[in-house]
mmCIF file of the N, C-alpha and C atoms, coordinates in Angstrom:
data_MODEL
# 
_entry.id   MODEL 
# 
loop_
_atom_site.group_PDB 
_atom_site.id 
_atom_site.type_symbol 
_atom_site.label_atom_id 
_atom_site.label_alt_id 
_atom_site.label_comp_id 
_atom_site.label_asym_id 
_atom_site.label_entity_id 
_atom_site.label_seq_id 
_atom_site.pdbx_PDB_ins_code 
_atom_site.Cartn_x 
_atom_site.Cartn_y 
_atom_site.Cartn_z 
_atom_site.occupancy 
_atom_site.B_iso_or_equiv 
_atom_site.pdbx_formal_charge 
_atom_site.auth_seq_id 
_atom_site.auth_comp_id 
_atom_site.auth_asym_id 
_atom_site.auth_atom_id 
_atom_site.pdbx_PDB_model_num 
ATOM 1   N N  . UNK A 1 1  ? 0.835   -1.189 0.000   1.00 0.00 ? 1  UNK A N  1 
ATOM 2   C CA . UNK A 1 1  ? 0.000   0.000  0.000   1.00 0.00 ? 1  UNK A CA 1 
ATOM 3   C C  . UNK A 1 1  ? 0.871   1.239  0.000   1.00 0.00 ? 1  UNK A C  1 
ATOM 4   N N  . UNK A 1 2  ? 0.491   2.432  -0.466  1.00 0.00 ? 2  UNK A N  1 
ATOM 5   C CA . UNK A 1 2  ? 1.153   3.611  -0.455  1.00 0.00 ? 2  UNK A CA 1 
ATOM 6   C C  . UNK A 1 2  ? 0.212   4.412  -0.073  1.00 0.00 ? 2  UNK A C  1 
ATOM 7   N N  . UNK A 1 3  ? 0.708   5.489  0.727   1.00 0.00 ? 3  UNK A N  1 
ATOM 8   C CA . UNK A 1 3  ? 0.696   6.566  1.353   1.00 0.00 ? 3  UNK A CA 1 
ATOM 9   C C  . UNK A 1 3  ? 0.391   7.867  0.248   1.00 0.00 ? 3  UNK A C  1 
ATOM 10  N N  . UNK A 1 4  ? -0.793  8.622  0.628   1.00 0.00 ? 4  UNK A N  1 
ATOM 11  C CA . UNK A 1 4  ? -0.480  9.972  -0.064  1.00 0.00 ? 4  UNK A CA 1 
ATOM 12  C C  . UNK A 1 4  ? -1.049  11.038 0.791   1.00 0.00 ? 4  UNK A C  1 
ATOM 13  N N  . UNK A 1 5  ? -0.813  12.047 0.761   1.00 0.00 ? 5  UNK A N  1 
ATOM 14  C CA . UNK A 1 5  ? -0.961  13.468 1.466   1.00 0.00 ? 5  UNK A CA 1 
ATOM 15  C C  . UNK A 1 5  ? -2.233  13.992 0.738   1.00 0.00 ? 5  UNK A C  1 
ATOM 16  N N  . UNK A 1 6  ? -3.103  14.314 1.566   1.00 0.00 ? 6  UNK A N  1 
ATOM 17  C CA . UNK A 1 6  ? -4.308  15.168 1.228   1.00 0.00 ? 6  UNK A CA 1 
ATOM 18  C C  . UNK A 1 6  ? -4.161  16.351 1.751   1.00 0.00 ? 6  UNK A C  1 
ATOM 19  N N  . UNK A 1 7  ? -4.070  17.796 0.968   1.00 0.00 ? 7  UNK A N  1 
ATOM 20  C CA . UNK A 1 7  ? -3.799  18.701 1.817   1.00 0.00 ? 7  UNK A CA 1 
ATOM 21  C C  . UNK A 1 7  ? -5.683  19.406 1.315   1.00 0.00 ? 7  UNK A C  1 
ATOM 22  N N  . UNK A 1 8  ? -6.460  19.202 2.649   1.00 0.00 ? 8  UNK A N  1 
ATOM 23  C CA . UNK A 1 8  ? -8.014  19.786 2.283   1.00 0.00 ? 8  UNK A CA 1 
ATOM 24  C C  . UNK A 1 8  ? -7.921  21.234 2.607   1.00 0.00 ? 8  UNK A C  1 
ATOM 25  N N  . UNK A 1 9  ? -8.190  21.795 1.636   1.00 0.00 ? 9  UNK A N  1 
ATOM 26  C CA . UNK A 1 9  ? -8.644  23.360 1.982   1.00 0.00 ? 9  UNK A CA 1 
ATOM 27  C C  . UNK A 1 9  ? -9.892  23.530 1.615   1.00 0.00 ? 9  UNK A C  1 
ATOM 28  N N  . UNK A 1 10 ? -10.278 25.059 2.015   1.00 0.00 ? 10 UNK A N  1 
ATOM 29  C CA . UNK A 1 10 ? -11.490 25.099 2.026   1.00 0.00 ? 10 UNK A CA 1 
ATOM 30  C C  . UNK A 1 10 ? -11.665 26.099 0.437   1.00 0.00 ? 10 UNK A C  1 
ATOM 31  N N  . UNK A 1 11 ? -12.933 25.574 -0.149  1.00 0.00 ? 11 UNK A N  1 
ATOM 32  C CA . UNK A 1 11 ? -13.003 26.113 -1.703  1.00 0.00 ? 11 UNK A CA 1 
ATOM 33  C C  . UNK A 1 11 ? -13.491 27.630 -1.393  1.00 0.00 ? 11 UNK A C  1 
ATOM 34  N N  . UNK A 1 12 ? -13.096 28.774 -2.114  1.00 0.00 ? 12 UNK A N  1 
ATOM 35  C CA . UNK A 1 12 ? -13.032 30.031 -2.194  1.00 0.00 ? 12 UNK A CA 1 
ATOM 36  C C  . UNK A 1 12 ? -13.019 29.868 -3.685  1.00 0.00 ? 12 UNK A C  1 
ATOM 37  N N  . UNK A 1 13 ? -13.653 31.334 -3.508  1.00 0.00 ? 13 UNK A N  1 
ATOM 38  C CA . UNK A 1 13 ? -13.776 31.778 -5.318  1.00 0.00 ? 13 UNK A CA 1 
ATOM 39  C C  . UNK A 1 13 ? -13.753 33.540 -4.534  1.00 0.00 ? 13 UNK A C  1 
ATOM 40  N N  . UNK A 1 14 ? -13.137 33.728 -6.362  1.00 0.00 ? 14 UNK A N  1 
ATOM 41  C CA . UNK A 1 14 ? -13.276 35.352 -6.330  1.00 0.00 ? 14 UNK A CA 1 
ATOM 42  C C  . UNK A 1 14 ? -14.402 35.596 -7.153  1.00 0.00 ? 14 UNK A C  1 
ATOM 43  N N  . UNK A 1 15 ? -15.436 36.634 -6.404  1.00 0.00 ? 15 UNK A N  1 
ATOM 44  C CA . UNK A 1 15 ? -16.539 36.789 -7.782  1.00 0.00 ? 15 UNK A CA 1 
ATOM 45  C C  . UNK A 1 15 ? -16.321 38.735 -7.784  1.00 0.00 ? 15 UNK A C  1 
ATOM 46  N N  . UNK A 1 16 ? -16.964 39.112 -8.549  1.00 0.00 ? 16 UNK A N  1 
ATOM 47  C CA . UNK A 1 16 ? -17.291 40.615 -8.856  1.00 0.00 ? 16 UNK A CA 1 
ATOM 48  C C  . UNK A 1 16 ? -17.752 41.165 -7.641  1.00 0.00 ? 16 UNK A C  1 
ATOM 49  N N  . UNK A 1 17 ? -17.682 40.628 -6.261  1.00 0.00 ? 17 UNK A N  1 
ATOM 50  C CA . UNK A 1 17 ? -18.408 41.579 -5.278  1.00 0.00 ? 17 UNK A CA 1 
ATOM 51  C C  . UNK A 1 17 ? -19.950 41.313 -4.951  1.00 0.00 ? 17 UNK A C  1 
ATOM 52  N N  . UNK A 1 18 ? -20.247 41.259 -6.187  1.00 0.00 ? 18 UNK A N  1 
ATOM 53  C CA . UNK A 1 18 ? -22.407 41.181 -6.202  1.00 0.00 ? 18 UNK A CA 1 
ATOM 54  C C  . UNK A 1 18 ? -22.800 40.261 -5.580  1.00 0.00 ? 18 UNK A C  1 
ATOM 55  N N  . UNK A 1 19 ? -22.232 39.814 -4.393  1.00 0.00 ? 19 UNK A N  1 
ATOM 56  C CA . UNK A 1 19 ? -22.638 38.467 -4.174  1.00 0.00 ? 19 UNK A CA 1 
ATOM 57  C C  . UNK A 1 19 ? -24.232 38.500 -3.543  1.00 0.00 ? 19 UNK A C  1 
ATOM 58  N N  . UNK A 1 20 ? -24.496 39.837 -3.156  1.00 0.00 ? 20 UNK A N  1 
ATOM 59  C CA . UNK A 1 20 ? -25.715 40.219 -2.325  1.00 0.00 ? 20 UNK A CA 1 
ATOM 60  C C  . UNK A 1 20 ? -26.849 40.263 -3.643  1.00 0.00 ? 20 UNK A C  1 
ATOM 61  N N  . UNK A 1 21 ? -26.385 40.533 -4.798  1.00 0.00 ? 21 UNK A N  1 
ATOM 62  C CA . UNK A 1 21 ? -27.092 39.864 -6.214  1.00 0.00 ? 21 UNK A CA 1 
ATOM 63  C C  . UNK A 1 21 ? -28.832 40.845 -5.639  1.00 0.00 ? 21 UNK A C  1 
ATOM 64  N N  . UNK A 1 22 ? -28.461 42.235 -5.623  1.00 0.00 ? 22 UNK A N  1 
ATOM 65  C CA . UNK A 1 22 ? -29.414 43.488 -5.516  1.00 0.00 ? 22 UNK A CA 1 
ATOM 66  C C  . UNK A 1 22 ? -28.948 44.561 -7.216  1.00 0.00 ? 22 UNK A C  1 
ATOM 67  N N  . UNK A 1 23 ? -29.678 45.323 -7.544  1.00 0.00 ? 23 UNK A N  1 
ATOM 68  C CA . UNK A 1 23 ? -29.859 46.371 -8.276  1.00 0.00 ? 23 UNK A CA 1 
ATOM 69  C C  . UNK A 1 23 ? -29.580 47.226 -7.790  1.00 0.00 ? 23 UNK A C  1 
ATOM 70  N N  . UNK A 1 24 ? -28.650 47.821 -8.420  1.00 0.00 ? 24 UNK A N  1 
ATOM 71  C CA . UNK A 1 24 ? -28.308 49.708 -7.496  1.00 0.00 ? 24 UNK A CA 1 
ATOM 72  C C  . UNK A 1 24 ? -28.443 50.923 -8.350  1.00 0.00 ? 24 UNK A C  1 
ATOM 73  N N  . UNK A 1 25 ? -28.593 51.999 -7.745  1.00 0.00 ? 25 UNK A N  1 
ATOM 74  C CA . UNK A 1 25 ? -29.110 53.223 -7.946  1.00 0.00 ? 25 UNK A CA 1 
ATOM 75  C C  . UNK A 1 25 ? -27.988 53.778 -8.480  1.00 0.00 ? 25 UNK A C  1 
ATOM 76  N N  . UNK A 1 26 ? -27.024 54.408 -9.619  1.00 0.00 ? 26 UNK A N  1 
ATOM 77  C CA . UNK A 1 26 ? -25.537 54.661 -9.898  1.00 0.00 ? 26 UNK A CA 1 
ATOM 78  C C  . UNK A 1 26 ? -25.859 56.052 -11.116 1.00 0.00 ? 26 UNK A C  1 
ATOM 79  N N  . UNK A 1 27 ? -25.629 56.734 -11.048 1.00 0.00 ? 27 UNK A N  1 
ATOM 80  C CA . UNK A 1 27 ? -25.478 58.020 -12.253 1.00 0.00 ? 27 UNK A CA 1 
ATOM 81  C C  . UNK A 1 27 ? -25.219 57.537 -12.886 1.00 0.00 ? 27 UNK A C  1 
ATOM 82  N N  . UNK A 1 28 ? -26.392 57.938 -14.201 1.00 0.00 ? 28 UNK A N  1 
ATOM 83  C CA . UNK A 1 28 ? -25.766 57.558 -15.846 1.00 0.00 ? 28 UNK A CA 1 
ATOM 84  C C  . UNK A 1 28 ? -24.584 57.953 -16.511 1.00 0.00 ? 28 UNK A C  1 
ATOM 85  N N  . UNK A 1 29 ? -23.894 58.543 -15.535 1.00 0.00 ? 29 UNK A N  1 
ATOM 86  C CA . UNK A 1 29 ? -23.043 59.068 -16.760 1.00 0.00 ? 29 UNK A CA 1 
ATOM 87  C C  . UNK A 1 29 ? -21.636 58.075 -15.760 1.00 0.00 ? 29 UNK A C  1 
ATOM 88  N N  . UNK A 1 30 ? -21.673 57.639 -14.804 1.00 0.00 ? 30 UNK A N  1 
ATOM 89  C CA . UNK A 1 30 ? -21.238 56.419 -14.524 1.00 0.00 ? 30 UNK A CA 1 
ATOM 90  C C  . UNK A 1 30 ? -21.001 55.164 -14.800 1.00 0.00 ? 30 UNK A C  1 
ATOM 91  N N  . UNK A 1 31 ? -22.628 55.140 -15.193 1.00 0.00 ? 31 UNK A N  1 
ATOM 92  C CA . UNK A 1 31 ? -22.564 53.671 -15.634 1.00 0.00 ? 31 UNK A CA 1 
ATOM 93  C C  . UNK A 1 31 ? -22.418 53.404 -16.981 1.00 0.00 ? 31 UNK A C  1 
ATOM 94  N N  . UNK A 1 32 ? -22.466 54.581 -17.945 1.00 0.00 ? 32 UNK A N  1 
ATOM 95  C CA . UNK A 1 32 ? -21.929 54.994 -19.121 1.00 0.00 ? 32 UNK A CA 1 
ATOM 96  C C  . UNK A 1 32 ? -20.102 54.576 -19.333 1.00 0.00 ? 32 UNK A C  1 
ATOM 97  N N  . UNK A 1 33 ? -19.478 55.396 -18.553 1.00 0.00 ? 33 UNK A N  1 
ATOM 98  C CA . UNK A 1 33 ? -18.644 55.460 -18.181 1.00 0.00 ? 33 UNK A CA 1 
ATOM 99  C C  . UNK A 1 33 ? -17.664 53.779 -17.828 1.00 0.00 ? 33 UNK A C  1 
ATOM 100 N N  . UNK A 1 34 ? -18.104 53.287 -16.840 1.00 0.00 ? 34 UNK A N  1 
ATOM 101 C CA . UNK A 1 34 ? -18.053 51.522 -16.535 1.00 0.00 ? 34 UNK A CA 1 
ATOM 102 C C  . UNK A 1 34 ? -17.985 50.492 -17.887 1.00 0.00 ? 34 UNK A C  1 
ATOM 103 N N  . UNK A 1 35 ? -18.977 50.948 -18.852 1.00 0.00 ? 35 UNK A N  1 
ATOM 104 C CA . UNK A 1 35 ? -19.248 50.567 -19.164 1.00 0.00 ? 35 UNK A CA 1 
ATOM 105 C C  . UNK A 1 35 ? -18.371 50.491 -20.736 1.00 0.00 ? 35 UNK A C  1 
ATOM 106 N N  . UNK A 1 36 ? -17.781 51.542 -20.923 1.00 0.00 ? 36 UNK A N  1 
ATOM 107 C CA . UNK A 1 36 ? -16.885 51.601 -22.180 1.00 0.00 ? 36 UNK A CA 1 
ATOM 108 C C  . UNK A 1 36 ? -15.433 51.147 -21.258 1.00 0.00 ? 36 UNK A C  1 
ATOM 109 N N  . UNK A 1 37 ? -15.612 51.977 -20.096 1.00 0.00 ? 37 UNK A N  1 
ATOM 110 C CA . UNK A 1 37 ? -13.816 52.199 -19.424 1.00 0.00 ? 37 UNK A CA 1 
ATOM 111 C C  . UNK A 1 37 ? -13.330 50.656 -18.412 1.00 0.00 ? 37 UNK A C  1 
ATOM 112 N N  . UNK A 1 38 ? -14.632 49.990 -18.110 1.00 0.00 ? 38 UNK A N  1 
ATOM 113 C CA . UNK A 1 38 ? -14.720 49.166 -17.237 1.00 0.00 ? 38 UNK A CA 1 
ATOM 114 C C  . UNK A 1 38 ? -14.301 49.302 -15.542 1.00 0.00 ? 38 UNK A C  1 
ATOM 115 N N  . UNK A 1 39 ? -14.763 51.131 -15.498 1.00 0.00 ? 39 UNK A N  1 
ATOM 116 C CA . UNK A 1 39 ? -13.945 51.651 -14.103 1.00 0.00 ? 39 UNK A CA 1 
ATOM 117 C C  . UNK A 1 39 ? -15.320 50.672 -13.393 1.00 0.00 ? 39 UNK A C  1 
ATOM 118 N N  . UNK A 1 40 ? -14.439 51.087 -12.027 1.00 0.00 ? 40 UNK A N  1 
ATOM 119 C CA . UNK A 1 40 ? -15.961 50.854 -10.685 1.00 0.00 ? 40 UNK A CA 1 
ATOM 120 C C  . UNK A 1 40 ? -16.982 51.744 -11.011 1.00 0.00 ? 40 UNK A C  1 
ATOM 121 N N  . UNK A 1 41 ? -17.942 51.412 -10.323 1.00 0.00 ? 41 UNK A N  1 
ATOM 122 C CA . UNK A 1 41 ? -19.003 52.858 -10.118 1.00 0.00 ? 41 UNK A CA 1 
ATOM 123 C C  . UNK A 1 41 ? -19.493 52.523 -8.977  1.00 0.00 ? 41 UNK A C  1 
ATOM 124 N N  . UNK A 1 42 ? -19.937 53.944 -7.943  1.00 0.00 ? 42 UNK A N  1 
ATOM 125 C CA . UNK A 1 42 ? -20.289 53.735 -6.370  1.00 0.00 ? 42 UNK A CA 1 
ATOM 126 C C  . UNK A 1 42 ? -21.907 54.037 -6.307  1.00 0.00 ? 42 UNK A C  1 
ATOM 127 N N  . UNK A 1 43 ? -22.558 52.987 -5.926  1.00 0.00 ? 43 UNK A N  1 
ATOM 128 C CA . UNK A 1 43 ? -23.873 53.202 -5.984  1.00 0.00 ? 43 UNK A CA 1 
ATOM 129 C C  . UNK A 1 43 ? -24.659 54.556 -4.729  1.00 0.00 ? 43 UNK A C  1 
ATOM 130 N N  . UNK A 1 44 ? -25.306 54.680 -4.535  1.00 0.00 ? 44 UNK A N  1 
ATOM 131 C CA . UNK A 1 44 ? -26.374 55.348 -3.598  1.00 0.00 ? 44 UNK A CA 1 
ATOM 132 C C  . UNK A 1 44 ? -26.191 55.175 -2.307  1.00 0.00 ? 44 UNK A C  1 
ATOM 133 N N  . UNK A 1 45 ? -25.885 53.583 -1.969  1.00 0.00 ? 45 UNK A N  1 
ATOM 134 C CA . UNK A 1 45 ? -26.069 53.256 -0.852  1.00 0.00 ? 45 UNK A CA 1 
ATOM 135 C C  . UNK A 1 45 ? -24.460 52.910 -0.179  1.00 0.00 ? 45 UNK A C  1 
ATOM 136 N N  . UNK A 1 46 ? -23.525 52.974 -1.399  1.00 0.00 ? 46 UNK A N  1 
ATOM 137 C CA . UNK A 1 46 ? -22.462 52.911 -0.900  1.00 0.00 ? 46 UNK A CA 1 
ATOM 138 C C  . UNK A 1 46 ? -21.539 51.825 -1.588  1.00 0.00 ? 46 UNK A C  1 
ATOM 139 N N  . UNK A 1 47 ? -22.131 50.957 -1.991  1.00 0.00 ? 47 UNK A N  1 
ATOM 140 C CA . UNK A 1 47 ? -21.442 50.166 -3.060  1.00 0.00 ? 47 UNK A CA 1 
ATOM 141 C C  . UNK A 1 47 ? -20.688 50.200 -4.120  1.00 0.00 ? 47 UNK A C  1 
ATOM 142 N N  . UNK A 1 48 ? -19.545 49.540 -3.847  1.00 0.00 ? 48 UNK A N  1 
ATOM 143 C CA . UNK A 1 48 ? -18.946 49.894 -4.961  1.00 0.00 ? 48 UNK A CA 1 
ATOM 144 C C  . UNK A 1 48 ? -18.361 48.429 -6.298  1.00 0.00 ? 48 UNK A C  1 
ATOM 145 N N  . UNK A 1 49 ? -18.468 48.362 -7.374  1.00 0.00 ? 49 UNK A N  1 
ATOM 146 C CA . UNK A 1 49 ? -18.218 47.244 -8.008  1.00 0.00 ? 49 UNK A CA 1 
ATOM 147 C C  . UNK A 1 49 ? -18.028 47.798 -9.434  1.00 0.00 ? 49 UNK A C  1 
ATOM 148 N N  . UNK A 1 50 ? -17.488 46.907 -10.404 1.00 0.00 ? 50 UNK A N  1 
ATOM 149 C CA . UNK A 1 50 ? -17.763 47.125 -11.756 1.00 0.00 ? 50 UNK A CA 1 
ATOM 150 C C  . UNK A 1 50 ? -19.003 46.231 -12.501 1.00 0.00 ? 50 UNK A C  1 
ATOM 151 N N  . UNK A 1 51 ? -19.894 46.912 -12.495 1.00 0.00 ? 51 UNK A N  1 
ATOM 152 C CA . UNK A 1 51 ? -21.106 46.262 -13.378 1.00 0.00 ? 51 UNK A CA 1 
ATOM 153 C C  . UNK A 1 51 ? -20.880 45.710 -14.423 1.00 0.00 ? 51 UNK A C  1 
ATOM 154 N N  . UNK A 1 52 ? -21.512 44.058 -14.605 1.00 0.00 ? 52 UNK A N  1 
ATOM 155 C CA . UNK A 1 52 ? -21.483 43.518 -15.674 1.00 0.00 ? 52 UNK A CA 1 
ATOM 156 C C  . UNK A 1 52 ? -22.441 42.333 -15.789 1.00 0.00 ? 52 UNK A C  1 
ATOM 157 N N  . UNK A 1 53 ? -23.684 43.056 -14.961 1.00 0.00 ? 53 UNK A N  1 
ATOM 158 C CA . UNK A 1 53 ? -24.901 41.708 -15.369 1.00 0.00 ? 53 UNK A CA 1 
ATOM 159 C C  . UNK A 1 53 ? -26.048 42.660 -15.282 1.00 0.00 ? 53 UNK A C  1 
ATOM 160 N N  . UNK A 1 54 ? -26.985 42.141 -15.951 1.00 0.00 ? 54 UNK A N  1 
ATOM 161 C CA . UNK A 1 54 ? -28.318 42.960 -16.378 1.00 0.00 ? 54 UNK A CA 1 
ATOM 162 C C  . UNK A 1 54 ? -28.987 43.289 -15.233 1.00 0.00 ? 54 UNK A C  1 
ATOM 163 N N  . UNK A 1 55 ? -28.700 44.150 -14.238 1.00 0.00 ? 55 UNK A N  1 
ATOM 164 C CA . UNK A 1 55 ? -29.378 44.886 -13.224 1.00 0.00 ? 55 UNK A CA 1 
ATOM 165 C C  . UNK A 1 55 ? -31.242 44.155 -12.985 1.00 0.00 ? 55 UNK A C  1 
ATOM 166 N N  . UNK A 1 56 ? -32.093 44.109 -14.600 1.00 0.00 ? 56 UNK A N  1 
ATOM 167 C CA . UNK A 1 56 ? -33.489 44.218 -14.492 1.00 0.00 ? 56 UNK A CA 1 
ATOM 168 C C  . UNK A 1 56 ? -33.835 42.407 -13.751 1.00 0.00 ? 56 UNK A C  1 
ATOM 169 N N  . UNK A 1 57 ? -32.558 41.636 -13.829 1.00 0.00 ? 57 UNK A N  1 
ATOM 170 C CA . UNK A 1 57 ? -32.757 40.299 -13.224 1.00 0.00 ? 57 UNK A CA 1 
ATOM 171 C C  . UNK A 1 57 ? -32.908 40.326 -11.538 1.00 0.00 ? 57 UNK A C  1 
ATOM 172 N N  . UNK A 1 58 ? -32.634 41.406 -10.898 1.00 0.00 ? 58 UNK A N  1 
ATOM 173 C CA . UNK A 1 58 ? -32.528 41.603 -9.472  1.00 0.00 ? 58 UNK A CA 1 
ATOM 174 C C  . UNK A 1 58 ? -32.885 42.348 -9.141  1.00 0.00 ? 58 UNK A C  1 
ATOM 175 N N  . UNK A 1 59 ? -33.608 41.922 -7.906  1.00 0.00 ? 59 UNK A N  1 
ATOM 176 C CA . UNK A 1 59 ? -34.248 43.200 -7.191  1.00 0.00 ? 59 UNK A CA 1 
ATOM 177 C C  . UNK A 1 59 ? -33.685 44.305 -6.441  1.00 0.00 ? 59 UNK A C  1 
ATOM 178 N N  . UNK A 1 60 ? -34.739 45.756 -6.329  1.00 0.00 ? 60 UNK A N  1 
ATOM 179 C CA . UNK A 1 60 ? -33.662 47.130 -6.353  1.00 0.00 ? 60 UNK A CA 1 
ATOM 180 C C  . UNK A 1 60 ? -33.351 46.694 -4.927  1.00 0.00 ? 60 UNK A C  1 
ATOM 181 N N  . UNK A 1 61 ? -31.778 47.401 -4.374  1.00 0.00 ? 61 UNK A N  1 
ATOM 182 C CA . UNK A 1 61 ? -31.773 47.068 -3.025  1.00 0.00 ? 61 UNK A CA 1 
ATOM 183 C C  . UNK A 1 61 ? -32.389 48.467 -2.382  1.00 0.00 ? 61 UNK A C  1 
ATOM 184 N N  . UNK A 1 62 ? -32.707 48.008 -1.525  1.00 0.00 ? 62 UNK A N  1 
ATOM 185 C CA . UNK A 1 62 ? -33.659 48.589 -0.174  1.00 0.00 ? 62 UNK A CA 1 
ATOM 186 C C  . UNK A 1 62 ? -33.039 50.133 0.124   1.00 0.00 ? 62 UNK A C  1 
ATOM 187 N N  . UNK A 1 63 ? -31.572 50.110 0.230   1.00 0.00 ? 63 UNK A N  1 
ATOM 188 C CA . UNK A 1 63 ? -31.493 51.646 0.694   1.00 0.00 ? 63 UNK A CA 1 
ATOM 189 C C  . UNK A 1 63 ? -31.199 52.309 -0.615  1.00 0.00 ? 63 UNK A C  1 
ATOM 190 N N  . UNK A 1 64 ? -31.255 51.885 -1.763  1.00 0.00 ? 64 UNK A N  1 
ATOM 191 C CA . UNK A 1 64 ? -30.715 52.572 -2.458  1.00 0.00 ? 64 UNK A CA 1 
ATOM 192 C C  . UNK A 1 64 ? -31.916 53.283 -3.143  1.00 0.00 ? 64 UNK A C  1 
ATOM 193 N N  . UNK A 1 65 ? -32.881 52.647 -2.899  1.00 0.00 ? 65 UNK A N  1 
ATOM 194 C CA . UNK A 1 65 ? -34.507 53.197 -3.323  1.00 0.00 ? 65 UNK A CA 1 
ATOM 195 C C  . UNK A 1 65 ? -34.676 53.841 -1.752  1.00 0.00 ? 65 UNK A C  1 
ATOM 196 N N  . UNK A 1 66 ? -34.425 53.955 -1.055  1.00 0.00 ? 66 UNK A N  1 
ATOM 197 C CA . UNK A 1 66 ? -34.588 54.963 0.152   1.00 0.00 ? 66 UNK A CA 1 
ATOM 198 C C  . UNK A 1 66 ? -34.226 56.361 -0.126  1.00 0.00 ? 66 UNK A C  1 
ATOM 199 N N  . UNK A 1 67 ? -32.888 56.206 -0.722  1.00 0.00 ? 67 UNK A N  1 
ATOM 200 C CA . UNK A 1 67 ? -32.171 57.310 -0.406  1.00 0.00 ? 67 UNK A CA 1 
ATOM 201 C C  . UNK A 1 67 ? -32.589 58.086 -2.375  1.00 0.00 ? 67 UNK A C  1 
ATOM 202 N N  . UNK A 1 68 ? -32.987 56.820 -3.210  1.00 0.00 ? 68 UNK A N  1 
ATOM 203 C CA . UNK A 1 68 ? -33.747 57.169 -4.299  1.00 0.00 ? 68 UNK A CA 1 
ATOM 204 C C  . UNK A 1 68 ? -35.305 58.104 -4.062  1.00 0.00 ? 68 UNK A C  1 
ATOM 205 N N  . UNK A 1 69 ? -35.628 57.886 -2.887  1.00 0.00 ? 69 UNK A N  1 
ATOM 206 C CA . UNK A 1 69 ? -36.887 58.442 -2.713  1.00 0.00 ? 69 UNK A CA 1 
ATOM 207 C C  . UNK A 1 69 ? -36.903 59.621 -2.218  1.00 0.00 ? 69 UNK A C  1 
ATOM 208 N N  . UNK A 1 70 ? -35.804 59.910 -1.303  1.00 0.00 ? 70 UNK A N  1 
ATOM 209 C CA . UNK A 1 70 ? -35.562 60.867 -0.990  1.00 0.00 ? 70 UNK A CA 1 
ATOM 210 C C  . UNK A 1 70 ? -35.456 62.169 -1.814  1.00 0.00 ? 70 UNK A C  1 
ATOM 211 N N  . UNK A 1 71 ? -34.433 61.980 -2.829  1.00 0.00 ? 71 UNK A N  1 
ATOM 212 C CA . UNK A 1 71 ? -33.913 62.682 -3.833  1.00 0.00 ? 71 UNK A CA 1 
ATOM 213 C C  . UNK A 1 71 ? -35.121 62.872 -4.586  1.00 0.00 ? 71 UNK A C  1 
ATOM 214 N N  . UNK A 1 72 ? -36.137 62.322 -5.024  1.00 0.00 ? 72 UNK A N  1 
ATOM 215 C CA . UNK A 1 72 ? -36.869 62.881 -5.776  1.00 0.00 ? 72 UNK A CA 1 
ATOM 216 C C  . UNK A 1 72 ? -38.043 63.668 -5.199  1.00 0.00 ? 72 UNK A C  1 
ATOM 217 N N  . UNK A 1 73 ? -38.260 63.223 -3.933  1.00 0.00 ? 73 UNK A N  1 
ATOM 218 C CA . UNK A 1 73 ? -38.708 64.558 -3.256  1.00 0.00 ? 73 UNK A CA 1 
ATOM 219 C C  . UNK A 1 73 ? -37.946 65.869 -2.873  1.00 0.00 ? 73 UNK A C  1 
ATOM 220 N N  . UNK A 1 74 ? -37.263 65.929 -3.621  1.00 0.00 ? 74 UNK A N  1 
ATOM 221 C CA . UNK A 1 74 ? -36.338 67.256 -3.482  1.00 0.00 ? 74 UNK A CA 1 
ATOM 222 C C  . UNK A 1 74 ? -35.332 67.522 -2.142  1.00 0.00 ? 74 UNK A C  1 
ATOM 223 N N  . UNK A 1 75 ? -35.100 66.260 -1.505  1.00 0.00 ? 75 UNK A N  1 
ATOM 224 C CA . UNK A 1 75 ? -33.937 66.297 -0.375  1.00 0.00 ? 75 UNK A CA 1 
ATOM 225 C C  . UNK A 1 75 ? -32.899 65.450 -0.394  1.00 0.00 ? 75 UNK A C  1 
ATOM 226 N N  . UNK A 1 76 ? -32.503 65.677 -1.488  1.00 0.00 ? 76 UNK A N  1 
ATOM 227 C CA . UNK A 1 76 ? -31.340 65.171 -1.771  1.00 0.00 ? 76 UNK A CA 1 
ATOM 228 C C  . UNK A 1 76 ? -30.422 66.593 -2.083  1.00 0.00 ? 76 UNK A C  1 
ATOM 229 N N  . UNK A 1 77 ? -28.485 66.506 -1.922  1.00 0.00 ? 77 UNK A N  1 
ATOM 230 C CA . UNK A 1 77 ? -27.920 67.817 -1.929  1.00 0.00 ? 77 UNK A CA 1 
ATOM 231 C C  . UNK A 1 77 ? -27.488 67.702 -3.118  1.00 0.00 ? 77 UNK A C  1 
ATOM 232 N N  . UNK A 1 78 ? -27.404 68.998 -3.527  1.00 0.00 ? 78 UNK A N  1 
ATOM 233 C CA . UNK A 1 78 ? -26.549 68.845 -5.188  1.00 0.00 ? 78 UNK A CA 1 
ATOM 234 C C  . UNK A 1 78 ? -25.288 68.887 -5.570  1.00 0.00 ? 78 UNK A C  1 
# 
């Protein structure tokens, strides 16, 4: 019989960040921007990632339509 070494680790992956797999609130001229340059863009609520999946598959996240609601009642700063 022979002997072999199992070295078990634990499986990790790197993904894009989205793992919370929400829709965010980001200026068009951002996501414009991301989108030719492939920079980050920082959402509403604070997020930051480079977009690269169809937003309309996930639902909006929660503060970012908060702080979306805000702003269109006119209390948001400019």
């Amino acid at each position: 019989m022979t002997s072999t070494d199992t070295d078990i680790k634990p499986e990790t992956t790197d993904t894009d960040g989205d793992h919370d797999r929400f829709s965010h609130y980001v200026k068009k001229d951002d996501i414009v921007r991301a989108n030719i340059e492939g920079v980050p863009v920082m959402a509403l609520c604070g997020k930051v990632w480079i977009p690269n999946r169809d937003p309309q598959r996930y639902p909006v996240c929660k503060t970012c339509e908060e702080i979306m609601a805000v702003i269109r009642k006119g209390g948001g700063s400019s």
